[in-house]
Backbone as JSON, one array per atom type, in Angstrom:
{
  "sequence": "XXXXXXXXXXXXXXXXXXXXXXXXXXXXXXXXXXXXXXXXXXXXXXXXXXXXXXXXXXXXXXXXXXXXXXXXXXXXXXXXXXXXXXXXXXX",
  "N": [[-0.97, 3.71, -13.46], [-1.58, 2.14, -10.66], [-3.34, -0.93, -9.71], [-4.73, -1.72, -7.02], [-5.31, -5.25, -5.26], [-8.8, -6.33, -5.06], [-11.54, -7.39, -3.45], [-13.19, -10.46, -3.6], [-16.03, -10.23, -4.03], [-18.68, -7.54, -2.99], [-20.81, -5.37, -1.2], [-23.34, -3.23, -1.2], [-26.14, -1.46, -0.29], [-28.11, 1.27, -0.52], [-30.14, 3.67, 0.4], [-30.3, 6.18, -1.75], [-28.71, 7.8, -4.62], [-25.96, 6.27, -5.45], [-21.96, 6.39, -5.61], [-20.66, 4.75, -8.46], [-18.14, 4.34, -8.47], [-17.06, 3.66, -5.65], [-15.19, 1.76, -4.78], [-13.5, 0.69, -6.88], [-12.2, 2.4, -9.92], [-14.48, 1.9, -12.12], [-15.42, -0.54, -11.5], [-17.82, -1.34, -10.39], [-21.7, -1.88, -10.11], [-24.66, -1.42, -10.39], [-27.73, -1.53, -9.5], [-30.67, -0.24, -9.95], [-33.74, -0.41, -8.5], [-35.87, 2.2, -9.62], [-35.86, 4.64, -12.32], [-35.27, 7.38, -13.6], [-36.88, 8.89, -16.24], [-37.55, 11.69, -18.01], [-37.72, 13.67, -16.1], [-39.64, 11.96, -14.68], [-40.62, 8.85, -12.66], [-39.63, 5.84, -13.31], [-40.22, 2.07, -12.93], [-38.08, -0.08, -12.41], [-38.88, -2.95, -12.46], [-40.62, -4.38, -14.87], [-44.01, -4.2, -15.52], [-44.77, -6.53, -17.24], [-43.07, -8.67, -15.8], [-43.97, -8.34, -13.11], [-46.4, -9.27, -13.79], [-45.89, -11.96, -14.3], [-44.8, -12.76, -11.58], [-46.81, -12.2, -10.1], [-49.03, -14.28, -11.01], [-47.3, -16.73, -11.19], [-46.66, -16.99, -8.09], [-49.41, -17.12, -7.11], [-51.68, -16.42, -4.28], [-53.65, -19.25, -2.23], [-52.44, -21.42, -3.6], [-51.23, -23.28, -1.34], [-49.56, -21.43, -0.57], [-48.54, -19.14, 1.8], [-50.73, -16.18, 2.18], [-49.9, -13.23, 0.73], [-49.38, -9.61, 0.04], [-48.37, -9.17, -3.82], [-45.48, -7.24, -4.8], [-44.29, -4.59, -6.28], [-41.55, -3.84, -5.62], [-41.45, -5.55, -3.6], [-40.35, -7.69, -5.66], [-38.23, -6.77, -6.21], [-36.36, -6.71, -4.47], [-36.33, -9.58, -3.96], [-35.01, -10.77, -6.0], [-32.82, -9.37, -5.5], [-32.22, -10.34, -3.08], [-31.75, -13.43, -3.96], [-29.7, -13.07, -5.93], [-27.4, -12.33, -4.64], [-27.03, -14.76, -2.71], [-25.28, -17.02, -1.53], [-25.39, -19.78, -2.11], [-26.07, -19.33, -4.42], [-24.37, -18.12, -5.85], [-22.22, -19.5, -6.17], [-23.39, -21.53, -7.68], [-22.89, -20.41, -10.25], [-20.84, -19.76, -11.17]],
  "CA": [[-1.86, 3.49, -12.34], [-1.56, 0.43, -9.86], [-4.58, -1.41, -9.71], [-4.9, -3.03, -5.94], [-6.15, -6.34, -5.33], [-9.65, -6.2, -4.51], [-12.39, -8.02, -2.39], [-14.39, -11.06, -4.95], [-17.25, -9.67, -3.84], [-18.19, -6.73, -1.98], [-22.24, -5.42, -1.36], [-23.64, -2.12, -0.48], [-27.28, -1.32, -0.29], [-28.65, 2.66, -0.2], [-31.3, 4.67, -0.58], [-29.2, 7.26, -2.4], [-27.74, 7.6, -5.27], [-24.0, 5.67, -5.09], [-20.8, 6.47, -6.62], [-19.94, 3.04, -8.88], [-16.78, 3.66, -8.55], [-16.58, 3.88, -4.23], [-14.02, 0.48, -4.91], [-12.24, 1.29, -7.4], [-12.89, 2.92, -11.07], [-15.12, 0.51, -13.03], [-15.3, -1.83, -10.77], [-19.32, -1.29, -9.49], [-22.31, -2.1, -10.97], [-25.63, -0.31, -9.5], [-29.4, -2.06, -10.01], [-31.79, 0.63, -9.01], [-35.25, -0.19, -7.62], [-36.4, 2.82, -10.7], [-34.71, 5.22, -12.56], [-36.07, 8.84, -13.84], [-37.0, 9.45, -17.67], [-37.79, 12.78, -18.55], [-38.6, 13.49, -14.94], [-40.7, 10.58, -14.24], [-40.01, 7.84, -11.95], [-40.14, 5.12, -13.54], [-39.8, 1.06, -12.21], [-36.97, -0.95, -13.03], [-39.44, -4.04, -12.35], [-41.66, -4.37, -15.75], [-44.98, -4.7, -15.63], [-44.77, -7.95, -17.44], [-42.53, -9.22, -15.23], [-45.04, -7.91, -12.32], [-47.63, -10.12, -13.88], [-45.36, -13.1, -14.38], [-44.71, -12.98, -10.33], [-48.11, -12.98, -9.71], [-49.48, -15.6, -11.85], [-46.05, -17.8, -10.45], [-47.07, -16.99, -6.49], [-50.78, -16.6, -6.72], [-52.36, -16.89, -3.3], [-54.1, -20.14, -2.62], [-51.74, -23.26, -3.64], [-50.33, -23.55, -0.2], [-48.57, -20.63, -0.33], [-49.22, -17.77, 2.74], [-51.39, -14.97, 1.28], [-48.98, -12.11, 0.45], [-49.58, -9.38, -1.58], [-47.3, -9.08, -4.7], [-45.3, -5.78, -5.36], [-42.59, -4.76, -7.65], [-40.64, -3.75, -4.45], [-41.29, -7.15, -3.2], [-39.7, -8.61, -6.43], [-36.79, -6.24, -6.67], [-36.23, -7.39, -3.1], [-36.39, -11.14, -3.93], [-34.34, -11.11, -6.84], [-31.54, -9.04, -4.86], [-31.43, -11.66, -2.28], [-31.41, -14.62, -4.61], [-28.47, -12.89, -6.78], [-26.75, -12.62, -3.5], [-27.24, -16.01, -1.81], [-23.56, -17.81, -1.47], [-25.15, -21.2, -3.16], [-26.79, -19.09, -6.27], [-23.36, -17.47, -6.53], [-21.08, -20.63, -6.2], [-23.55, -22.31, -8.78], [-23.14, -20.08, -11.44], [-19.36, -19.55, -11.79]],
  "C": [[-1.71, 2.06, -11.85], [-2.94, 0.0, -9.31], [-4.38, -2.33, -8.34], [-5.91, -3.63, -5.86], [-7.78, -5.73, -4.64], [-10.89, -7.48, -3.95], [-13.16, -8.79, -3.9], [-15.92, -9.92, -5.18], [-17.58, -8.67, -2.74], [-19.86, -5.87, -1.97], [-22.37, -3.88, -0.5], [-24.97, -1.79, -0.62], [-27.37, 0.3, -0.05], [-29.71, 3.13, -0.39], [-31.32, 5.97, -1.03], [-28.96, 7.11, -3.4], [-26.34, 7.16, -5.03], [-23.44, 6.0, -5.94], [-20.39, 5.07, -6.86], [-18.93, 3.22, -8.38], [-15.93, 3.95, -6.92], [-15.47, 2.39, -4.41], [-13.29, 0.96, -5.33], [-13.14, 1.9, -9.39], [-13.55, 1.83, -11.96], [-15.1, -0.6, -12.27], [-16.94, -2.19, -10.1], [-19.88, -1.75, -10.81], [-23.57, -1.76, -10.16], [-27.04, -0.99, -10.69], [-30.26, -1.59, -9.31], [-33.33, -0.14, -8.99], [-36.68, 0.77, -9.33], [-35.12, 3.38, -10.95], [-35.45, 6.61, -12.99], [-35.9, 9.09, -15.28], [-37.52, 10.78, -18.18], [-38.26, 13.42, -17.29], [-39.44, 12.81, -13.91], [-40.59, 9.56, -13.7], [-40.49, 6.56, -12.93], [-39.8, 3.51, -13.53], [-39.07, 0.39, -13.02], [-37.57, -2.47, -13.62], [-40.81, -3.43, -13.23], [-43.11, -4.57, -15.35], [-45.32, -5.98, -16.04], [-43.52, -8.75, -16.05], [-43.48, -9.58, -13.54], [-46.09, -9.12, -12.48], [-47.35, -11.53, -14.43], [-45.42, -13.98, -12.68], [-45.96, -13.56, -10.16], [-49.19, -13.85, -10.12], [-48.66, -17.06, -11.68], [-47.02, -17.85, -9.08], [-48.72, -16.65, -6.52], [-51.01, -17.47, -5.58], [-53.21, -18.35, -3.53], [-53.63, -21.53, -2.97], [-50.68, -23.27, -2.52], [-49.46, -22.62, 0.41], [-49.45, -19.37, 0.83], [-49.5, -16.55, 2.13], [-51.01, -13.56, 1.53], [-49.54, -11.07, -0.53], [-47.47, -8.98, -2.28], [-46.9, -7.5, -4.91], [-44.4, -5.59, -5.77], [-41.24, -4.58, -6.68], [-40.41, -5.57, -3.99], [-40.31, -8.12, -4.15], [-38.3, -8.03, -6.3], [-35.93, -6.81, -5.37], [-35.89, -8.91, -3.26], [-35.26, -10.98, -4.86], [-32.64, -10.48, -6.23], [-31.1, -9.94, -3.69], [-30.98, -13.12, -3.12], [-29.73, -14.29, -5.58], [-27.45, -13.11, -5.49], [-26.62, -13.73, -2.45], [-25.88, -16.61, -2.38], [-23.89, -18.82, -2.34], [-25.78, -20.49, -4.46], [-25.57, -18.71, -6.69], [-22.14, -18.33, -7.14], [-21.88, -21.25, -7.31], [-23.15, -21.4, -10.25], [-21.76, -19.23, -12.35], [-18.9, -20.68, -12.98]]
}
Protein backbone atom coordinates (compact mmCIF):
# COMPACT_ATOMS: atom_id res chain seq x y z
CA UNK A 1 0.00 0.00 0.00
CA UNK A 2 1.32 3.62 -0.89
CA UNK A 3 0.66 5.92 1.72
CA UNK A 4 0.11 9.63 0.04
CA UNK A 5 1.37 12.65 1.52
CA UNK A 6 -1.20 14.23 3.48
CA UNK A 7 -2.48 17.74 4.63
CA UNK A 8 -0.63 18.69 8.57
CA UNK A 9 -3.78 19.43 9.52
CA UNK A 10 -7.09 19.01 8.17
CA UNK A 11 -10.72 19.84 10.32
CA UNK A 12 -14.20 18.67 9.81
CA UNK A 13 -17.06 19.44 12.08
CA UNK A 14 -20.67 17.28 11.84
CA UNK A 15 -23.53 16.53 13.41
CA UNK A 16 -23.30 12.89 12.29
CA UNK A 17 -21.53 10.27 12.95
CA UNK A 18 -17.96 10.49 10.72
CA UNK A 19 -15.95 7.91 9.15
CA UNK A 20 -12.19 8.40 10.95
CA UNK A 21 -10.79 7.20 8.29
CA UNK A 22 -12.49 9.90 5.36
CA UNK A 23 -8.32 10.89 4.93
CA UNK A 24 -6.82 8.11 4.99
CA UNK A 25 -6.91 4.76 7.30
CA UNK A 26 -5.87 5.77 10.83
CA UNK A 27 -5.25 8.91 10.22
CA UNK A 28 -8.60 10.69 12.15
CA UNK A 29 -9.32 11.19 15.46
CA UNK A 30 -13.16 12.04 16.40
CA UNK A 31 -14.09 14.08 19.95
CA UNK A 32 -17.80 13.71 20.25
CA UNK A 33 -19.91 16.29 22.11
CA UNK A 34 -21.48 12.59 24.00
CA UNK A 35 -21.37 9.20 23.26
CA UNK A 36 -24.19 6.35 23.99
CA UNK A 37 -23.70 3.66 26.91
CA UNK A 38 -26.12 1.10 27.06
CA UNK A 39 -28.51 3.31 25.16
CA UNK A 40 -28.08 6.40 27.07
CA UNK A 41 -26.66 9.55 25.93
CA UNK A 42 -24.27 10.33 27.81
CA UNK A 43 -21.79 13.84 27.91
CA UNK A 44 -18.35 13.72 26.98
CA UNK A 45 -18.03 17.04 29.22
CA UNK A 46 -17.85 15.68 33.06
CA UNK A 47 -19.72 17.04 35.47
CA UNK A 48 -16.66 17.93 37.40
CA UNK A 49 -15.27 19.55 34.77
CA UNK A 50 -18.84 21.43 34.36
CA UNK A 51 -18.32 22.68 37.84
CA UNK A 52 -14.69 23.62 37.39
CA UNK A 53 -15.94 26.05 34.34
CA UNK A 54 -18.28 27.55 36.39
CA UNK A 55 -16.50 28.31 39.49
CA UNK A 56 -13.42 29.62 36.77
CA UNK A 57 -16.14 32.07 34.78
CA UNK A 58 -18.61 32.83 37.48
CA UNK A 59 -20.71 35.83 36.54
CA UNK A 60 -19.82 39.02 38.30
CA UNK A 61 -15.83 39.66 38.16
CA UNK A 62 -16.09 41.72 35.05
CA UNK A 63 -16.96 39.12 33.03
CA UNK A 64 -20.51 39.47 30.72
CA UNK A 65 -23.19 37.31 32.39
CA UNK A 66 -23.35 34.08 30.35
CA UNK A 67 -24.80 31.08 31.26
CA UNK A 68 -22.39 28.06 31.51
CA UNK A 69 -23.16 24.77 29.53
CA UNK A 70 -21.30 21.68 28.73
CA UNK A 71 -22.02 22.53 25.02
CA UNK A 72 -20.59 25.85 25.68
CA UNK A 73 -17.35 24.15 27.00
CA UNK A 74 -17.09 21.48 24.37
CA UNK A 75 -17.34 24.46 22.05
CA UNK A 76 -14.54 26.46 23.78
CA UNK A 77 -12.17 23.83 24.13
CA UNK A 78 -12.63 22.88 20.27
CA UNK A 79 -11.77 26.34 19.33
CA UNK A 80 -8.83 26.74 21.64
CA UNK A 81 -7.36 23.19 20.39
CA UNK A 82 -7.75 24.66 17.00
CA UNK A 83 -6.39 28.22 17.28
CA UNK A 84 -3.02 28.47 14.94
CA UNK A 85 -1.02 30.11 18.14
CA UNK A 86 -2.27 27.14 20.66
CA UNK A 87 -1.16 24.78 17.89
CA UNK A 88 2.28 26.39 16.96
CA UNK A 89 2.91 26.57 20.85
CA UNK A 90 2.66 23.15 21.59
CA UNK A 91 4.77 21.36 18.93
Amino acid sequence: MVVEDRAEFALVATDRVPNKDMFLPSAGQFFPLYRFEDGERVDNITDWAFDQFKRQYQSGRGKKERPITKEGIFHYAYGLLHDPVYRRSTR
